[in-house]
Each structure stands twice: as C-alpha cells, then as structure tokens.
N, C-alpha and C positions, 0 to 999 in steps of 0.2 A: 602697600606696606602698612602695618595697622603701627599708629602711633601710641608712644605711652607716653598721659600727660604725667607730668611731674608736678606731684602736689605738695604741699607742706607736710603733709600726713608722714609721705615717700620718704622724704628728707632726710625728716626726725629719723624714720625709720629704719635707714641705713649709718645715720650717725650716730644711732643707739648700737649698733651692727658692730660698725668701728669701734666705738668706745669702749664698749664690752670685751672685744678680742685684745687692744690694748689692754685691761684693767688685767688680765685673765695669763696673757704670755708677756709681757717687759714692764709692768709697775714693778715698785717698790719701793713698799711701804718703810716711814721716814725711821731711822732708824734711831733710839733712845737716848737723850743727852743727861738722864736723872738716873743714878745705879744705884744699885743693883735694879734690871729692871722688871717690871710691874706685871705680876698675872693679873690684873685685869687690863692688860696690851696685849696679852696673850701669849706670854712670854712662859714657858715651862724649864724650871729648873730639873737639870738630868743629872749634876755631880757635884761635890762639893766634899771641901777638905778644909779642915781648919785643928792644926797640930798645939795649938794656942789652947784647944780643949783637951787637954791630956789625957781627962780621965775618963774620955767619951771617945776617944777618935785615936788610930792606928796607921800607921802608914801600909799601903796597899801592899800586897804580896810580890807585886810587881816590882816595888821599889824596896830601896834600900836603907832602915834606918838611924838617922846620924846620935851618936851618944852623946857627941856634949853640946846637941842641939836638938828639941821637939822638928824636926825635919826628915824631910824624905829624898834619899839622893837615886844614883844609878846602883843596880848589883854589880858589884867588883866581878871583872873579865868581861864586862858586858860597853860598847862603844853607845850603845843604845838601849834604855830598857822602857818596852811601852807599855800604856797602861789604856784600855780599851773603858771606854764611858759610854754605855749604854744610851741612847736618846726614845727607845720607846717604841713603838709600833707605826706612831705617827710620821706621815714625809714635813721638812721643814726647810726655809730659806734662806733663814739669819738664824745666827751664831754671834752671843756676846759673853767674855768672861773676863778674868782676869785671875791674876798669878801674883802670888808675895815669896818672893823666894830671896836668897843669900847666895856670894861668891864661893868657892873653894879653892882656892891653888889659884892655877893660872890658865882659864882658858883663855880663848881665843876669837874669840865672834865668828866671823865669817872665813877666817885664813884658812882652817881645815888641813893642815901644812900636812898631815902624813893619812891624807884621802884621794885615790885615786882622781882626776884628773880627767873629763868636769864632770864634778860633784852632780848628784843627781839627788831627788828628793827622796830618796829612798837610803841613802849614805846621812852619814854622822856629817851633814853638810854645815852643821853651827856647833858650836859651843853653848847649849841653849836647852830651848825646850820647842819643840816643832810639833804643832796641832796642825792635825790633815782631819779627812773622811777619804772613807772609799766609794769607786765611782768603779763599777765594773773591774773590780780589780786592781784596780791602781790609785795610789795616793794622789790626793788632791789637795791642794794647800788652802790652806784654813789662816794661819797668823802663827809667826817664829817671834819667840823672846829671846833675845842674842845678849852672850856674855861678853866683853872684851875685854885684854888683858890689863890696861890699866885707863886712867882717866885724862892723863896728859900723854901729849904725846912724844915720845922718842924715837927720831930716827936711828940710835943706834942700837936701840935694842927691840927689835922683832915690832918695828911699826906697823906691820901688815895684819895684826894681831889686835889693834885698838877698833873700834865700832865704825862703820865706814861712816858716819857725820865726825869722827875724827881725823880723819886720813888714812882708815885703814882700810881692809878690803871690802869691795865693794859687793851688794845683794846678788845670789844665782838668778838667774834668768823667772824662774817660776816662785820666784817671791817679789809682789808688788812694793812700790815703794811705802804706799800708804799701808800695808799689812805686817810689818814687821816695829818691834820695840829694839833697842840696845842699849848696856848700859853697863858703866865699870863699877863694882865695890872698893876696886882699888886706888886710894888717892896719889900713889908716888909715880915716880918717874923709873921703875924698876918693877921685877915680877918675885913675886913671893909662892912654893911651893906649899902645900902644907899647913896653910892657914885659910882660914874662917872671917870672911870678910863683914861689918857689922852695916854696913851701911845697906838697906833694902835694893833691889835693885827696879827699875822699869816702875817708880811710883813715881817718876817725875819731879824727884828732890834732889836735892846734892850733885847737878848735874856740873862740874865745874872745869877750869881749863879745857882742853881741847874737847871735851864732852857738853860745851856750855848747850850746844844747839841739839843736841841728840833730846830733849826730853821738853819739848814745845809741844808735843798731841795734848788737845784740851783735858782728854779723859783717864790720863794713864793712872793707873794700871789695868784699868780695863781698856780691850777692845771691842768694836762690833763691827760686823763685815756680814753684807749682801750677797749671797753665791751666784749671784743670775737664777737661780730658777731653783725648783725643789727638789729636794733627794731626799730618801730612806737610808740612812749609813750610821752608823754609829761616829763617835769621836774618836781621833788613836790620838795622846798625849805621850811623846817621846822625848825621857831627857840625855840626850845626846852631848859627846864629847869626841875628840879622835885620837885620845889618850885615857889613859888610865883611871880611876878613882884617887888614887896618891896624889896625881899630878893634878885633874882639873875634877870639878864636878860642879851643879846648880843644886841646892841645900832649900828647898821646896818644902814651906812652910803652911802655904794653904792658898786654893784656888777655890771657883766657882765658874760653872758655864751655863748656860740658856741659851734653850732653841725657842726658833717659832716660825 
C-alpha cells in the first residue's frame, strides 16, 4: 500500500479547500448598522419614493392617491395592490429598506378576521405592507410592516386586533420574529373609522402603553435581512388590508430599498 506523507503544504491546501467552500455556500457578509446604506459596500439602490418631493415624485400607478395627503394608499376594491421593484439583472442576498408611512381607519395587524383560515402568504395576511420576492413561482417573505388597531390595549374591544408585542394576534408561521415591524397611529383605547392617523408609524417613536415594547429594533424604520443565499427576483411591495379602503388602509409616504 503506497502511503501519503502529510505535509504542511497538504494541510494548508485542503484548509484553503474548506475555507473557500465555506466563504462561497453559508457566509454572510455582516449586514449594515449606518443608513441608508453605502455603495461603496456594495449596496445598489433599485427603488425609492419620497411623496415629500411633490413636484418631482407621483404615486405609482399601482397605488392609490390620498388628497388630503402627499401619500400612496391601496386602489379601492382591491384587498391588495402590488407594486413590483425592479432589482436588475444582477442575483443578490441582502435586502435593506425602510417605509414612512401613516394610519387610516382601523386596521388590524395580524387578526385578518374576515380572511380565510390559515392565512397564507399570498392572502391579505396583515394589515400592512408585505415585501416578498419570487422563488420559482412562489412568494417568499422578505419583511411585513404591521398596522394595529390601536395602541393600548382593550380587551373589550377587538383585542386580537392590537400588534401581537401588545397581546394581540400573534405572527403566521412564514414570518420570523426578527423580520417583521408593528405599530399603532392610534393613541385611544377605541377604534376610529375614517381618519387619518398623524403619528408616523414603525420609526420607533411614540411607542406607548401596551405598545411600549413593540419598537426596541435598534434600526427602525429600516430593515435588513440575509436570505440564505442568492436569487435573481425582483421585489413585490404589497399594501394589504382584509377590508375596504373606507374602513382601513397604510397612507405610504415614502420608501427606499437596496440589494447586494
């Protein structure tokens, strides 16, 4: 039997082996605590809205927009209206953005009270706004901004309806805990139809009574999330409700996203 010595040479040479296949199929690269983040990290900006610039900027055709707000909501009859964001030619891993938006009426976060039954990622599963990509055809969750109906909690009036770090209902199965935002514009202890809530929501301010612990992420309003590995997909931004425009809606005043 011929032996083989094992050199130092050998060693290196299969730990460069190893190291390589690790860097290549499971790193990932540390993900940005300074935002908006930086093209020289490699970070490529693919969409961006800012309704703040009136005389420059339009709400997308996909959306719907508010009069007596620079904002962009759902098109009336629609439980869902999405708005597809181009990313490019290139495949990418990370995904970081964030959302400034406003309340309207009375959604609901996660209750989904008159959605079939269990909610699937493709149903009006939040009161919100739901960033997926597609993965062979099917949605894949990206990061949900959840609306809840009010900021304190009452159990007698539709508790299941408040952000579930308040006691209300709690995330679907296909949204992590670290990947989702919630957050109420509304400070009472009652639900108001038909109003325009002033308070921003998911920027990590004004988070009070039964909301006090819902807005602890260091970086809100921005997120960023590692997918495990790279895909070619574009963004779908859905702002979803499981009622009407009258009754609820998310009043989307300006976002921005980055792949890399």
């Amino acid at each position: 039997m011929r032996r083989i010595e094992i050199t130092a040479a050998l060693v290196q040479l299969f730990s460069d082996v190893i190291n390589n296949f690790i860097r290549m199929h499971h790193s990932t690269v540390s993900l940005p605590t300074v935002f908006p983040p930086a093209a020289a990290d490699g970070w490529e900006l693919v969409g961006s809205l800012d309704m703040l610039d009136y005389q420059h900027q339009k709400c997308p055709n996909q959306w719907n927009s508010y009069i007596t707000k620079k904002a962009c909501g759902r098109i009336p009859g629609q439980l869902c209206s999405s708005l597809i964001v181009p990313t490019g030619s290139s495949s990418f891993r990370q995904v970081c953005g964030r959302i400034r938006a406003f309340q309207f009426g009375s959604p609901d976060a996660f209750a989904a009270l008159f959605v079939a039954k269990p909610v699937s990622i493709d149903s009006p599963y939040v009161d919100g706004i739901s960033i997926t990509y597609n993965n062979g055809g099917q949605r894949q969750h990206v990061f949900t901004y959840a609306a809840g109906l009010m900021e304190q909690y009452n159990p007698y009036i539709y508790p299941q309806c408040t952000c579930p770090c308040a006691g209300g209902t709690q995330i679907p199965p296909f949204v992590r805990t670290a990947d989702y935002y919630c957050e109420s514009g509304n400070p009472d202890k009652t639900w108001y139809a038909n109003q325009l809530f002033c308070d921003p929501l998911w920027d990590g301010e004004e988070c009070r009574y039964a909301e006090e612990t819902c807005c602890h992420a260091p970086h809100q309003p921005w997120f960023c999330k590692d997918l495990g590995r790279r895909v070619s997909s574009d963004l779908e931004i859905r702002l979803c409700a499981d009622e009407g425009v009258v009754n609820e809606d998310i009043a989307v005043e300006a976002y921005e996203f980055y792949v890399r």
